[in-house]
N, C-alpha and C positions, 0 to 999 in steps of 0.2 A: 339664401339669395334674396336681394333688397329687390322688390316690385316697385316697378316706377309707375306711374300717370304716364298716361300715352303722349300725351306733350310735351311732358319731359324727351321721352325716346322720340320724340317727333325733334328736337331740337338738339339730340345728339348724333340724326343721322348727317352721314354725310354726304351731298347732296353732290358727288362728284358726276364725272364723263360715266363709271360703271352704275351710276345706279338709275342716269337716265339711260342709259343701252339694257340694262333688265327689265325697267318698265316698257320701253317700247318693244323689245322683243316679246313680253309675254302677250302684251297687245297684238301682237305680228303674229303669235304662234292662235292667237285667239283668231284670228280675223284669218286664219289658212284655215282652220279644220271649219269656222262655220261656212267657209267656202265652199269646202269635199264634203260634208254632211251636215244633219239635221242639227240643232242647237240643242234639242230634246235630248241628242244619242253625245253630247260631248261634256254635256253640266249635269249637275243632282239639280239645278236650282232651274227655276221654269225660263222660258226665253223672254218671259215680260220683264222678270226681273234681274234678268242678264242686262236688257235696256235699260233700264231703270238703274244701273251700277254705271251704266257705261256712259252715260247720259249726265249723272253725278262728276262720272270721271274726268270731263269734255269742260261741264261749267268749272269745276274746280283748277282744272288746266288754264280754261280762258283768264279767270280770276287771276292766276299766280302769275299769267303773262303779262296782264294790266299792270297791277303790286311791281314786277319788278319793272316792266318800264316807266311809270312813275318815277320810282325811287334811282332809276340810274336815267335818267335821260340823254344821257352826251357816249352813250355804251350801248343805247336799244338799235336792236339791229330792226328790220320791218322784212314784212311778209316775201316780197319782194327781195331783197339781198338774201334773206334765208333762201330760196329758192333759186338762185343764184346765177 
């Protein structure tokens, strides 16, 4: 098996409708259980650094929203018509 550079496998996913409905569902399934219980009893890894992922997650999202409406301007939708 050839082992790729994560950039590479970063730039052969494919960035369709399903793979942003997995990331927001695991978010979703993330954001029910710390609803019903303690963050302690649902992760191995501490609640600080639960934020500190999620935190990362959010800048990194705002970033890629920037990037893409940059690069497509006459196709960005806004905050606003997304909510709709």
């Amino acid at each position: 098996m050839v082992n790729l550079n994560p950039m590479t496998q970063v730039a052969r996913t494919s960035f369709d409708e399903v793979w942003f409905e997995t990331v927001f569902l695991a978010l979703d399934r993330l954001h029910d259980a710390v609803s019903e219980q303690s963050p302690a009893n649902i992760s191995t890894i501490a609640p600080a650094e639960m934020v500190g992922w999620l935190e990362d997650i959010i800048y990194t999202a705002q970033e890629a929203i920037v990037e893409i409406r940059e690069k497509t301007p006459d196709q960005t939708m806004t905050e606003a018509e997304y909510a709709g």
